[in-house]
Biotite code that builds the C-alpha atoms (Angstrom):
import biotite.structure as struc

atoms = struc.array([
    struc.Atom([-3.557, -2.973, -18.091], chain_id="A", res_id=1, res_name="UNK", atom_name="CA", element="C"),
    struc.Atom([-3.325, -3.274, -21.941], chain_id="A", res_id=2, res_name="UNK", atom_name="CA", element="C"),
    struc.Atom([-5.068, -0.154, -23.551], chain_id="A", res_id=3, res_name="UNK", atom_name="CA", element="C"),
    struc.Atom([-7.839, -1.989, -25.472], chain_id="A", res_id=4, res_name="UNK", atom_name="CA", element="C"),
    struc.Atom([-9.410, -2.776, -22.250], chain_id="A", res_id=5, res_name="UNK", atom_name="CA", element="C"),
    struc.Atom([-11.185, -0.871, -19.395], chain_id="A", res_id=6, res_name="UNK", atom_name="CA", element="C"),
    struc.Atom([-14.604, -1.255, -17.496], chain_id="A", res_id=7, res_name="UNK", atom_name="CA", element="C"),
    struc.Atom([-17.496, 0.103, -16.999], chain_id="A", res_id=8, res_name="UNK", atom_name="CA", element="C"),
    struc.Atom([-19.869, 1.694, -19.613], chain_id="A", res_id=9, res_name="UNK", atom_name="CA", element="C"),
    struc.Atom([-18.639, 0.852, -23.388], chain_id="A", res_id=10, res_name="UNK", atom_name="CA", element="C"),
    struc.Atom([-17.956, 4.095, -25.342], chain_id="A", res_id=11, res_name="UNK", atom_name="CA", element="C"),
    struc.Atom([-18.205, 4.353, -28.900], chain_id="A", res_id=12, res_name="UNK", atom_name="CA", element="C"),
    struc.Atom([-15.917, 2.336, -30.693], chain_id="A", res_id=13, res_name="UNK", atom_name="CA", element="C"),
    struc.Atom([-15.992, -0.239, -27.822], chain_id="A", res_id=14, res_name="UNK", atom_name="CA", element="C"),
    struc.Atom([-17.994, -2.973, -26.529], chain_id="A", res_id=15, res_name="UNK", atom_name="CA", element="C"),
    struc.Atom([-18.850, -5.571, -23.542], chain_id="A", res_id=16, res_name="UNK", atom_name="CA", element="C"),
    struc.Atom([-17.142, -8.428, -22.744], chain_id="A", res_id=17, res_name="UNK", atom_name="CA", element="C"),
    struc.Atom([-20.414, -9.916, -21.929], chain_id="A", res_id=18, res_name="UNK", atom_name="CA", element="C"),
    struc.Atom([-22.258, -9.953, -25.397], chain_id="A", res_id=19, res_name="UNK", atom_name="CA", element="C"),
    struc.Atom([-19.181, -11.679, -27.302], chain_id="A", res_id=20, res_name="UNK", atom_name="CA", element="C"),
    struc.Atom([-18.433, -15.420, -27.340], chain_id="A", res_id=21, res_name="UNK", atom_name="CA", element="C"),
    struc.Atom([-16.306, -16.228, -24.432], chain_id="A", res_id=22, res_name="UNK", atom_name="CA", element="C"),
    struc.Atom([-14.369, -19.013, -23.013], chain_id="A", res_id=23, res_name="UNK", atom_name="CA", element="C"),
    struc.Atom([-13.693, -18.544, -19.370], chain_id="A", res_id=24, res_name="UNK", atom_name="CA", element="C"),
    struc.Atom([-10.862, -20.990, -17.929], chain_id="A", res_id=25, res_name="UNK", atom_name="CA", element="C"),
    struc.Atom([-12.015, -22.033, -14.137], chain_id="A", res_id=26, res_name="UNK", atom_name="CA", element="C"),
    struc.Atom([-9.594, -24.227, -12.041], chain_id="A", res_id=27, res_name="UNK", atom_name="CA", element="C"),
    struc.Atom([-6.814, -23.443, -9.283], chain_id="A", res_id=28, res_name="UNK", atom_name="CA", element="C"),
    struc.Atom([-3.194, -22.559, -9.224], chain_id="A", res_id=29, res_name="UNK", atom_name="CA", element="C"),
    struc.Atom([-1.346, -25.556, -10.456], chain_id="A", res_id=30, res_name="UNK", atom_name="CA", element="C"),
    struc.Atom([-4.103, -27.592, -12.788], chain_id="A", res_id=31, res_name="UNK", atom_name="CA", element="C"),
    struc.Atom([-3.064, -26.363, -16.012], chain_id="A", res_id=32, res_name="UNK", atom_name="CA", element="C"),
    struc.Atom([-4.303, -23.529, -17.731], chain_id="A", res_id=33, res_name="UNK", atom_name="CA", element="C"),
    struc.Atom([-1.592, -21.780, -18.901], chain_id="A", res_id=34, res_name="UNK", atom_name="CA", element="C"),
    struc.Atom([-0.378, -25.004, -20.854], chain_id="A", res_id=35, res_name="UNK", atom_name="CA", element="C"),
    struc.Atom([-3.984, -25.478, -22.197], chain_id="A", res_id=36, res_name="UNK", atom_name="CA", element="C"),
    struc.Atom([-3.738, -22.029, -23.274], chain_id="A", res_id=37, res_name="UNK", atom_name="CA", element="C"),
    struc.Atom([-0.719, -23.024, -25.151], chain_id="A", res_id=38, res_name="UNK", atom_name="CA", element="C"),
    struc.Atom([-1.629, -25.946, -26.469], chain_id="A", res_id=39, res_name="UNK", atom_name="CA", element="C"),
    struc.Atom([-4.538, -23.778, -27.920], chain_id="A", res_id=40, res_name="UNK", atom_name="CA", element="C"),
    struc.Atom([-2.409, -21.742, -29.753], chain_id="A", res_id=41, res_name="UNK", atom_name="CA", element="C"),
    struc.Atom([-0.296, -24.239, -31.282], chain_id="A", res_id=42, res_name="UNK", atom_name="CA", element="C"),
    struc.Atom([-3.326, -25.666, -32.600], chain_id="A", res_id=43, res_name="UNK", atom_name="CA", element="C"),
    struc.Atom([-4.286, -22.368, -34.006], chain_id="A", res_id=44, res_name="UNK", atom_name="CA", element="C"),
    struc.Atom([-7.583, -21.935, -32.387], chain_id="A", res_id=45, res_name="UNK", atom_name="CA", element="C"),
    struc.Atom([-8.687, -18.020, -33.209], chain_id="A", res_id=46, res_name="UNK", atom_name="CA", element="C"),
    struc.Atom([-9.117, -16.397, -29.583], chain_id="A", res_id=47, res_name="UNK", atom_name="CA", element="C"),
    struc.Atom([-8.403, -13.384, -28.040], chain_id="A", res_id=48, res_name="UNK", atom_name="CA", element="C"),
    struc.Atom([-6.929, -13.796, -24.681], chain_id="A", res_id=49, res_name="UNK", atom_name="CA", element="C"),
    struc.Atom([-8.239, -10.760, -22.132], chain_id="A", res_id=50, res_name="UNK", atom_name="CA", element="C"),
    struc.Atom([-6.218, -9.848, -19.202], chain_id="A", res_id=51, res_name="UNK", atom_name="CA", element="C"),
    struc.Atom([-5.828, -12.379, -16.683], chain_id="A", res_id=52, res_name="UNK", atom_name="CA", element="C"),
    struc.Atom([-7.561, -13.234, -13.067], chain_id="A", res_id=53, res_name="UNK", atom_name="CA", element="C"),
    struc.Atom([-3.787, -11.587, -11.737], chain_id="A", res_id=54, res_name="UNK", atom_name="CA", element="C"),
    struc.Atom([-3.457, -8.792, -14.123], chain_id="A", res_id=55, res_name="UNK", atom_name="CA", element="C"),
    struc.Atom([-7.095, -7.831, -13.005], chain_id="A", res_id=56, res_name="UNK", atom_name="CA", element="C"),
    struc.Atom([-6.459, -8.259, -9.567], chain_id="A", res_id=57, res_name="UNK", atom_name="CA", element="C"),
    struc.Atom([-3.532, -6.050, -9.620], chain_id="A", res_id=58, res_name="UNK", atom_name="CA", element="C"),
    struc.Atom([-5.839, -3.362, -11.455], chain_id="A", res_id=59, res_name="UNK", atom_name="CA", element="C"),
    struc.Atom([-8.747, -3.163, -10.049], chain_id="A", res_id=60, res_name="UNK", atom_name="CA", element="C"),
    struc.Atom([-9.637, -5.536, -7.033], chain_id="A", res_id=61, res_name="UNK", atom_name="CA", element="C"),
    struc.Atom([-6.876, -4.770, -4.550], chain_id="A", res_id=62, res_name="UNK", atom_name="CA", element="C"),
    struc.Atom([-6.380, -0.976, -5.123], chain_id="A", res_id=63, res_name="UNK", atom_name="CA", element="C"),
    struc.Atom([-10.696, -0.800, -4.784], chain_id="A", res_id=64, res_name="UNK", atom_name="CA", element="C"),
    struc.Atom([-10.382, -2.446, -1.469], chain_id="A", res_id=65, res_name="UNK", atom_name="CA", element="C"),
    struc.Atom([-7.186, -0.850, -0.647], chain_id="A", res_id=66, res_name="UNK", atom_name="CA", element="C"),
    struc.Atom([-9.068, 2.638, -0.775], chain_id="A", res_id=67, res_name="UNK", atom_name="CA", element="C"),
    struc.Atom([-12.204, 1.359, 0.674], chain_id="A", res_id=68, res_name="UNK", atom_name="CA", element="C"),
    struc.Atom([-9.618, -0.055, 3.940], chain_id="A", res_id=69, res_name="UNK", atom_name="CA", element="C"),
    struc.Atom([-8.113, 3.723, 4.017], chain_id="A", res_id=70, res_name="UNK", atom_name="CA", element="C"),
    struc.Atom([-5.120, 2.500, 2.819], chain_id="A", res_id=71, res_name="UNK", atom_name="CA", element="C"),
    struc.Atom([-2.016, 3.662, 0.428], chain_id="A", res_id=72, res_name="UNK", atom_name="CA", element="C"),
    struc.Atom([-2.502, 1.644, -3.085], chain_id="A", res_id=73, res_name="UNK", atom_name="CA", element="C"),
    struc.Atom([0.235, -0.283, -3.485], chain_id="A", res_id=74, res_name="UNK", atom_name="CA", element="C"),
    struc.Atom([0.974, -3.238, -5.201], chain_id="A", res_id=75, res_name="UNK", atom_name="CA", element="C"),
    struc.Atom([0.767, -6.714, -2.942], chain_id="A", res_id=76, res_name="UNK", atom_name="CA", element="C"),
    struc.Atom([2.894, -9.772, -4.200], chain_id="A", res_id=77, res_name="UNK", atom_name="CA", element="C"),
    struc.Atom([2.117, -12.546, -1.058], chain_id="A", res_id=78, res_name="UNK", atom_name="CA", element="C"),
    struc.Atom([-0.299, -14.789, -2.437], chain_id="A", res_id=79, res_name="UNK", atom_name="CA", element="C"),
    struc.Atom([-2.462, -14.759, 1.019], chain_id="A", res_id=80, res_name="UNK", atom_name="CA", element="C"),
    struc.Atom([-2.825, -11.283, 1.252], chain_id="A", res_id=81, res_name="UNK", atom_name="CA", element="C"),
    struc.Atom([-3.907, -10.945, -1.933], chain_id="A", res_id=82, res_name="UNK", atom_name="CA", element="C"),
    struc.Atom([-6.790, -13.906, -1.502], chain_id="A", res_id=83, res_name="UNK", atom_name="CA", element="C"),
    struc.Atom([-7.404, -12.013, 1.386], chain_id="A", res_id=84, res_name="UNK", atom_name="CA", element="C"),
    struc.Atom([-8.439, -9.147, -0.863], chain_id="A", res_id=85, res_name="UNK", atom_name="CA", element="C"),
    struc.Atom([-9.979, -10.724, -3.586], chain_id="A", res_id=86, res_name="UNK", atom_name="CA", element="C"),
    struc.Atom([-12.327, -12.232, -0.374], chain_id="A", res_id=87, res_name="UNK", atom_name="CA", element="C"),
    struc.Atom([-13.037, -8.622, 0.563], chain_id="A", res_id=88, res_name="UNK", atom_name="CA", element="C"),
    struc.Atom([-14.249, -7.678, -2.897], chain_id="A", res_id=89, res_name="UNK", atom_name="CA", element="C"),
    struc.Atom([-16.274, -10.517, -3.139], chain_id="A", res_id=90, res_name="UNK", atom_name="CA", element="C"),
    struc.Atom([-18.303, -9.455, -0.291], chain_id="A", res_id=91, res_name="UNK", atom_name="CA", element="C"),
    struc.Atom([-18.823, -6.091, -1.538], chain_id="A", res_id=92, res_name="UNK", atom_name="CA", element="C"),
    struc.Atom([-19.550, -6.521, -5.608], chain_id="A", res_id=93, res_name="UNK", atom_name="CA", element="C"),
    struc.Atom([-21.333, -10.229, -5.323], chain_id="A", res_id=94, res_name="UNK", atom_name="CA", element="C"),
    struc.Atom([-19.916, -12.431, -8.242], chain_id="A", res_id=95, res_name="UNK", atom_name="CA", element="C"),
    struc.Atom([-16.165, -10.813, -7.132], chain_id="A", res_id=96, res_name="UNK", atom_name="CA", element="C"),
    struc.Atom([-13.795, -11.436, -10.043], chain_id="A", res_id=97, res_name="UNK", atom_name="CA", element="C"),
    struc.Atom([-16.853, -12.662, -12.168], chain_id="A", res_id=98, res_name="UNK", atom_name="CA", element="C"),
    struc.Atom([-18.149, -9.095, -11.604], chain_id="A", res_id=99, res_name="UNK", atom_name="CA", element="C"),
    struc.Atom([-15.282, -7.032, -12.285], chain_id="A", res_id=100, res_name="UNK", atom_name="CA", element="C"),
    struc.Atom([-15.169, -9.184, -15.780], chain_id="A", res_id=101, res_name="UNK", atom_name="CA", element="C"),
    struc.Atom([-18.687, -8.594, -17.096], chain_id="A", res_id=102, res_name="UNK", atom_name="CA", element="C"),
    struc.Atom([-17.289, -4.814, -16.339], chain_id="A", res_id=103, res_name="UNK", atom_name="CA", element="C"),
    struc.Atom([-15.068, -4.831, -18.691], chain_id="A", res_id=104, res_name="UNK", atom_name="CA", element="C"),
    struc.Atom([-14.946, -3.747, -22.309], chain_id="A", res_id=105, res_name="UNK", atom_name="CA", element="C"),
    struc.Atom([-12.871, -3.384, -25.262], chain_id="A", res_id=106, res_name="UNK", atom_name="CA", element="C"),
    struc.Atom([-12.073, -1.843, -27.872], chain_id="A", res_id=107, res_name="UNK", atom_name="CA", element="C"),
    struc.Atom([-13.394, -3.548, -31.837], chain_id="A", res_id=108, res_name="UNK", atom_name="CA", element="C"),
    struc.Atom([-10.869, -2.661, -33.917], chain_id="A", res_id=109, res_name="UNK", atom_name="CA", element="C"),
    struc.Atom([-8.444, -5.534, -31.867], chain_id="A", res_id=110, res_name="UNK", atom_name="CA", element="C"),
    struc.Atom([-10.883, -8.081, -32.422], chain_id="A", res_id=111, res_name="UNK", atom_name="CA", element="C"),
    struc.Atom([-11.495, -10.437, -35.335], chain_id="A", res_id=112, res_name="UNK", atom_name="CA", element="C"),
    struc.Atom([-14.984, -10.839, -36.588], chain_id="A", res_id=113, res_name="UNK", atom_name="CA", element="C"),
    struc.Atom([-14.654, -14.925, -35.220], chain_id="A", res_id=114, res_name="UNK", atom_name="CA", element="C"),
    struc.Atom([-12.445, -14.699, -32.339], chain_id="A", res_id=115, res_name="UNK", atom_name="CA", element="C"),
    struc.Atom([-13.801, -15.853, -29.172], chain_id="A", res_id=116, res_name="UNK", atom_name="CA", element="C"),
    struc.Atom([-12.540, -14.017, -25.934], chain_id="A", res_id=117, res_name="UNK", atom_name="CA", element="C"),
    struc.Atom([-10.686, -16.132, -23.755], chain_id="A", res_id=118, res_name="UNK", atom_name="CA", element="C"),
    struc.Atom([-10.241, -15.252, -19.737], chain_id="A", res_id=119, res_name="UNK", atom_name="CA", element="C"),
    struc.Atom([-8.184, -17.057, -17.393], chain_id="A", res_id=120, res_name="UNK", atom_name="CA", element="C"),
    struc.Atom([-9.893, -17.528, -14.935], chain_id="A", res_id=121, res_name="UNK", atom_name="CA", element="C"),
    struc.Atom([-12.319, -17.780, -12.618], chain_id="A", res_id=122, res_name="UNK", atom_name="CA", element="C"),
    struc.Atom([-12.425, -19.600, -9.217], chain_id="A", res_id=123, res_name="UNK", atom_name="CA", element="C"),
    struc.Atom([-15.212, -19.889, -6.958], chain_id="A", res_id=124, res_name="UNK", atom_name="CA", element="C"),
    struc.Atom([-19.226, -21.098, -6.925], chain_id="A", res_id=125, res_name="UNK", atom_name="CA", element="C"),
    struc.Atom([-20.003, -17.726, -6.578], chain_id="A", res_id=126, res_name="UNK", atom_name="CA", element="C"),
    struc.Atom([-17.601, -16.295, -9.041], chain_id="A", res_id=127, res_name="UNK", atom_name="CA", element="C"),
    struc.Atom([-19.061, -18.977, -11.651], chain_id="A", res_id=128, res_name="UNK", atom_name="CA", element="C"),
    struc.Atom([-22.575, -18.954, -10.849], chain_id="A", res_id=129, res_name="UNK", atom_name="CA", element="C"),
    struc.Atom([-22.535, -15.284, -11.562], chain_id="A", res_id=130, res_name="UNK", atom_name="CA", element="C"),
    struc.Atom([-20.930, -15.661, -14.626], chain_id="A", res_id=131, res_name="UNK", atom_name="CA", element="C"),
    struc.Atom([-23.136, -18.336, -15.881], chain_id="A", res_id=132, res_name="UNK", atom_name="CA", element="C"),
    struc.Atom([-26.289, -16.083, -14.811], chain_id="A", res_id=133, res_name="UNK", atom_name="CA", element="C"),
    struc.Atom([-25.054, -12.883, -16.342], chain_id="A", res_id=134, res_name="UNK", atom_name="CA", element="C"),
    struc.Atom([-22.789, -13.422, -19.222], chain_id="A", res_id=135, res_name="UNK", atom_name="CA", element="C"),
    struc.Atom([-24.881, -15.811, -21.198], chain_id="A", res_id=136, res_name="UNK", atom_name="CA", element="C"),
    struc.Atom([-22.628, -16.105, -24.163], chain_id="A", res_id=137, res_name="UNK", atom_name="CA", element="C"),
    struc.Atom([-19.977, -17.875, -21.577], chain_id="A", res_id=138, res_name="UNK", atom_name="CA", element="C"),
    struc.Atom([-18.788, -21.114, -22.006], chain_id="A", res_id=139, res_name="UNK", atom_name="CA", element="C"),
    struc.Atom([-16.492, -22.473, -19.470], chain_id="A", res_id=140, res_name="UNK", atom_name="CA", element="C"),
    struc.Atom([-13.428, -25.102, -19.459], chain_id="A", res_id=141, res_name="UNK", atom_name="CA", element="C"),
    struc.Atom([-12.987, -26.710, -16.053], chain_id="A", res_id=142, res_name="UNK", atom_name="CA", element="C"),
    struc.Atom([-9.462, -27.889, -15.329], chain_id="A", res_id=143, res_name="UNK", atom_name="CA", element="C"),
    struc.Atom([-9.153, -30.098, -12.331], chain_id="A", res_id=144, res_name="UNK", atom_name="CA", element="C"),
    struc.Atom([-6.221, -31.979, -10.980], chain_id="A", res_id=145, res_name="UNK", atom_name="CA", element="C"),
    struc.Atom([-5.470, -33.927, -7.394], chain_id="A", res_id=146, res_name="UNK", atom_name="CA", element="C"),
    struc.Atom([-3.677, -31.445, -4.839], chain_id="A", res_id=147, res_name="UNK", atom_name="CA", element="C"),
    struc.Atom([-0.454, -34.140, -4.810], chain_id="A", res_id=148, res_name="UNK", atom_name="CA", element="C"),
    struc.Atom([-0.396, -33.253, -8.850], chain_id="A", res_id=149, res_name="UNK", atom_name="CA", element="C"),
    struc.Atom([-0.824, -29.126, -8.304], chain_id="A", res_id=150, res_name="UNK", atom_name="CA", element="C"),
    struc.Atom([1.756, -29.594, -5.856], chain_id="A", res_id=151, res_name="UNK", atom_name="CA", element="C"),
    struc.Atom([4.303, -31.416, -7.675], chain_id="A", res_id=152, res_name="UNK", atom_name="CA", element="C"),
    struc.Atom([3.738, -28.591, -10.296], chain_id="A", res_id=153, res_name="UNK", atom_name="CA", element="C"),
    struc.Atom([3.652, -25.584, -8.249], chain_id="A", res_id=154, res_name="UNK", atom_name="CA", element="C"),
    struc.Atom([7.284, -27.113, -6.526], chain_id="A", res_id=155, res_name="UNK", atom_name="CA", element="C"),
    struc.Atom([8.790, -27.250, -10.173], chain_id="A", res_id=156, res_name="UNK", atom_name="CA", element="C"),
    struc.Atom([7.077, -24.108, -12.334], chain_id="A", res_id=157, res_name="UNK", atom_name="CA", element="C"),
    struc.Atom([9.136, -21.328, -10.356], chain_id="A", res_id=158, res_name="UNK", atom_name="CA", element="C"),
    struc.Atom([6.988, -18.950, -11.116], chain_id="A", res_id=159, res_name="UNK", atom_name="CA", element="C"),
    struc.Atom([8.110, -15.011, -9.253], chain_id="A", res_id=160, res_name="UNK", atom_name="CA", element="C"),
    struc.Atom([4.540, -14.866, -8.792], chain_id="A", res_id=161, res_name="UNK", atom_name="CA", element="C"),
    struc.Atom([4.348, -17.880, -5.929], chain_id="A", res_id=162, res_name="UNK", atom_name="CA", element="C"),
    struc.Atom([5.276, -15.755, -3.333], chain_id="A", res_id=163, res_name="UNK", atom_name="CA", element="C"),
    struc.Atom([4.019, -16.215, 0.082], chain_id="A", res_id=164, res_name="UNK", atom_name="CA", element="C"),
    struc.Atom([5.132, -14.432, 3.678], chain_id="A", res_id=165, res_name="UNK", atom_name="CA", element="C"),
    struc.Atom([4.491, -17.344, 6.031], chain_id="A", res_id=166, res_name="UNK", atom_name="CA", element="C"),
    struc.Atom([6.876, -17.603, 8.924], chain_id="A", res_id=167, res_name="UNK", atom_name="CA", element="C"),
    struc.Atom([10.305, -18.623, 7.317], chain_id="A", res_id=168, res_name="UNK", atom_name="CA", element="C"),
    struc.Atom([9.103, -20.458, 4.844], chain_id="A", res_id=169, res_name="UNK", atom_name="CA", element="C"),
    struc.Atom([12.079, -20.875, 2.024], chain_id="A", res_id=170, res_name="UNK", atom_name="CA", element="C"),
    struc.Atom([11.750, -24.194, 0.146], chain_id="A", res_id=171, res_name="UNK", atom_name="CA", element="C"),
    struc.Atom([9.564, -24.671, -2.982], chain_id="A", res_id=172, res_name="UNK", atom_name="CA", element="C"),
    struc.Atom([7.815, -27.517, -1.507], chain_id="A", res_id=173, res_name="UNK", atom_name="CA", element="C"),
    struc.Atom([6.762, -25.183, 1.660], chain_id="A", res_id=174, res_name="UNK", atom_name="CA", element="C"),
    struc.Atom([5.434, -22.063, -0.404], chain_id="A", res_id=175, res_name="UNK", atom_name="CA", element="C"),
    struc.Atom([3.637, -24.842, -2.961], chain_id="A", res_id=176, res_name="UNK", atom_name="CA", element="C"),
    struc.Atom([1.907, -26.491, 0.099], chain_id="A", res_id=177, res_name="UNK", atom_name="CA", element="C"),
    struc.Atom([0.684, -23.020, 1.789], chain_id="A", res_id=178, res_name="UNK", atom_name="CA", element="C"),
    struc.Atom([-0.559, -21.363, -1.689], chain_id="A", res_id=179, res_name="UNK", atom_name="CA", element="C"),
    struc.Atom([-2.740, -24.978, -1.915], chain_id="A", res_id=180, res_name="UNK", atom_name="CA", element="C"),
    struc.Atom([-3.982, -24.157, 1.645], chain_id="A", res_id=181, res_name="UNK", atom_name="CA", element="C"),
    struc.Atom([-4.442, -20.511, 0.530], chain_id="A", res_id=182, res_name="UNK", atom_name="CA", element="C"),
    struc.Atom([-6.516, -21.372, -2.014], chain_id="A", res_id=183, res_name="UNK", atom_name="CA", element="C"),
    struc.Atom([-8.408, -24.068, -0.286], chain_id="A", res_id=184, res_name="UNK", atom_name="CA", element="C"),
    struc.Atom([-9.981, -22.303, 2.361], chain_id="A", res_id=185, res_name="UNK", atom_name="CA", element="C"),
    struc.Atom([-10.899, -19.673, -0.146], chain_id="A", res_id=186, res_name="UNK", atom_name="CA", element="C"),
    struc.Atom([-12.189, -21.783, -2.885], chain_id="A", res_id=187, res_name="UNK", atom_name="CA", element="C"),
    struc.Atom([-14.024, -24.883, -3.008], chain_id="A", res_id=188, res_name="UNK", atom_name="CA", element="C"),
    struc.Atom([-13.501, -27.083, -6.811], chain_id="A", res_id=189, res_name="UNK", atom_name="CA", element="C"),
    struc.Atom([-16.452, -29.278, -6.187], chain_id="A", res_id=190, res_name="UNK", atom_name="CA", element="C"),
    struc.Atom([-18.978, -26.515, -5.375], chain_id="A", res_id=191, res_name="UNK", atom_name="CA", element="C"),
    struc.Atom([-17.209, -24.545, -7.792], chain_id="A", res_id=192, res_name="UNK", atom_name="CA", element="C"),
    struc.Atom([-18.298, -27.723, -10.557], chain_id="A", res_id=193, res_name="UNK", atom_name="CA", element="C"),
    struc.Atom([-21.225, -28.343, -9.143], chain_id="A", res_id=194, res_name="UNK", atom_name="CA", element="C"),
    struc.Atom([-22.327, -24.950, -9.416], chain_id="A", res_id=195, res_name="UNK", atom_name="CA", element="C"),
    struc.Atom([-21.294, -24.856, -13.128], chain_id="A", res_id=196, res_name="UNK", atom_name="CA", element="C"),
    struc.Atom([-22.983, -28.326, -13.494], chain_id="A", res_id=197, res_name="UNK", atom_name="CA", element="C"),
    struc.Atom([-26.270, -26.691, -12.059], chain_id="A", res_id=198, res_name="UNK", atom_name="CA", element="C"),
    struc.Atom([-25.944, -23.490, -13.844], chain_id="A", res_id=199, res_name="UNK", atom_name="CA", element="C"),
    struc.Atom([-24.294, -23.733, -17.171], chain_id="A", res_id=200, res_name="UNK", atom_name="CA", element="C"),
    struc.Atom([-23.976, -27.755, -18.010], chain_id="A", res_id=201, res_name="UNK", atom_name="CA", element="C"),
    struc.Atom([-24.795, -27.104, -21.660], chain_id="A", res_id=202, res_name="UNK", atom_name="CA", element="C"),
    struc.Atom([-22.088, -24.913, -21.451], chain_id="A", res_id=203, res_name="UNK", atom_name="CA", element="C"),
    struc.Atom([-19.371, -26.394, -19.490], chain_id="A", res_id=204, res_name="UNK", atom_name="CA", element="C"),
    struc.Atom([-16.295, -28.431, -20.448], chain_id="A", res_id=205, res_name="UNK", atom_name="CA", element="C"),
    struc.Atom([-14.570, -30.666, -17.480], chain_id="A", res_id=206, res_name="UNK", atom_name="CA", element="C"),
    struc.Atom([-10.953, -32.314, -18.175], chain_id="A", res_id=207, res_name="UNK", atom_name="CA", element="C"),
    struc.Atom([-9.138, -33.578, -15.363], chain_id="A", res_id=208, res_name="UNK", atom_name="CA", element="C"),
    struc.Atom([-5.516, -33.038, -16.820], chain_id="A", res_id=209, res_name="UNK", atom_name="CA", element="C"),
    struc.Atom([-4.179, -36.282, -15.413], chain_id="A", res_id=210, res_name="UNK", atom_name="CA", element="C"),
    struc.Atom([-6.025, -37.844, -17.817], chain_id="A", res_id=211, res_name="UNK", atom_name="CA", element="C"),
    struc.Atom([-6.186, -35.519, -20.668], chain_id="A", res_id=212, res_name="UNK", atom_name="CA", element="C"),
    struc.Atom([-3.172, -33.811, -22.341], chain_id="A", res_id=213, res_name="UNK", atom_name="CA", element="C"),
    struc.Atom([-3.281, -30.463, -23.232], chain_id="A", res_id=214, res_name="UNK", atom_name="CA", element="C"),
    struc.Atom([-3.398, -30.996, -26.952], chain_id="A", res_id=215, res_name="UNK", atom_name="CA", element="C"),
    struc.Atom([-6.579, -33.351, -26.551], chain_id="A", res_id=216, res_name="UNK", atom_name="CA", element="C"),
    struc.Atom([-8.098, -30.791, -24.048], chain_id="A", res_id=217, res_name="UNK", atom_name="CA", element="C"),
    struc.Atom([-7.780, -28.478, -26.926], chain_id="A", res_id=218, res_name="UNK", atom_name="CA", element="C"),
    struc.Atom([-9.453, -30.745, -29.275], chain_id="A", res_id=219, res_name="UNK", atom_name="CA", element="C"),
    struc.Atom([-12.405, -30.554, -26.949], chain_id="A", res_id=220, res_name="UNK", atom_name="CA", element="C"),
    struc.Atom([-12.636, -26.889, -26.729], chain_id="A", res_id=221, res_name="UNK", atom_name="CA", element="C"),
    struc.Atom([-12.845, -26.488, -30.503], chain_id="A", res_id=222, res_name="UNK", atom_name="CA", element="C"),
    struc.Atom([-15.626, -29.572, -31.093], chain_id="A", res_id=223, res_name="UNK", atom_name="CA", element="C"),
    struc.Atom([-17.304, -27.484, -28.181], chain_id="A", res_id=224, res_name="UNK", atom_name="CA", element="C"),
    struc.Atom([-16.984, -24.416, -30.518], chain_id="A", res_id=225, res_name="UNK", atom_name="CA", element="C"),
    struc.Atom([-17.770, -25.759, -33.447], chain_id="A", res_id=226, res_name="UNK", atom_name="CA", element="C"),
    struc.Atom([-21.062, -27.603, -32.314], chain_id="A", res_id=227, res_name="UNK", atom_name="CA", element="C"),
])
């Protein structure tokens, strides 16, 4: 974890994630945030970009659970044994990765006086529904894409990260199709928008990227900003 960032109660010098502007990224593996992201950059858009959903995984949700289970802490890689965690923490701190983020704060001096924090990303109904009742200064960017698309783009990103321990699996196409099932019977996109549309609709951004390339997705966060 960088050392700007921590969690829990802000010392001096610091402050809450939860009472700056912040752009929270909320879609599944495969729909397109890190392009977004990207295309963000290029177009010079001034934000700060926290730790990610996997970077805070890694640091605080599985060793938390791992200690609660009795266990060594050790770092997990399969994909399914990790949602399997990130499940557990859920039911203990409600809100689950949504939690653990209005935890966190950082330090000023890395901040600009206009940047907007920008996390990648939430997943869930419940992980956005807390977020949109607790960090009020939240606006969210909802990346969808058809499961044939995330597919196609999981099988061709070869990411180390898309790891997954089922049976023999070896091909691309096999560990895509099993980190889609992962994540589906974990996470749920239409609750997860129709939560956002219920809770946060002034607040929320939806681009399907099949229909929206990243530089015009872009161009919608920053009209969002500016208005």
């Amino acid at each position: 974890m960088l050392d700007w960032v921590d969690f829990g109660e802000p010392p001096n010098g610091w402050g809450s994630v939860g009472k700056r502007p912040l752009l929270i990224l909320v879609g599944l593996t495969g729909v397109g945030k890190t392009t977004t992201v990207n295309a963000m950059k290029t177009a010079g858009m001034d934000f700060t970009l926290l730790p990610n959903r996997r970077a805070i995984t890694d640091a605080l949700l599985i060793p938390a659970m791992q200690r609660i289970n009795g266990k060594t802490v050790k770092i997990v890689q399969d994909r399914t044994q990790r949602f399997t965690y990130t499940r557990q923490y859920r039911e203990y701190f409600p809100g689950g990765m949504a939690y653990a983020l209005a935890q966190m704060v950082i330090k000023q001096t890395v901040l600009s006086d206009t940047a907007v924090l920008l996390f990648d990303g939430l997943r869930g109904a419940n992980e956005v529904t807390f977020a949109a009742q607790n960090l009020p200064q939240a606006q969210f960017l909802f990346l969808d894409a058809p499961d044939s698309v995330r597919l196609q783009r999981l099988s061709q990103r070869n990411d180390v990260f898309d790891h997954v321990q089922v049976g023999t699996i070896g091909s691309d196409d096999e560990t895509a199709v099993a980190i889609i099932n992962g994540e589906r019977q974990n996470y749920d996109p239409q609750a997860t928008l129709a939560a956002l549309q219920k809770y946060a609709s002034q607040r929320l951004i939806y681009a399907d990227t099949t229909k929206h390339t990243p530089v015009e997705i872009a161009q919608m966060v920053a009209f969002q900003w500016k208005s």
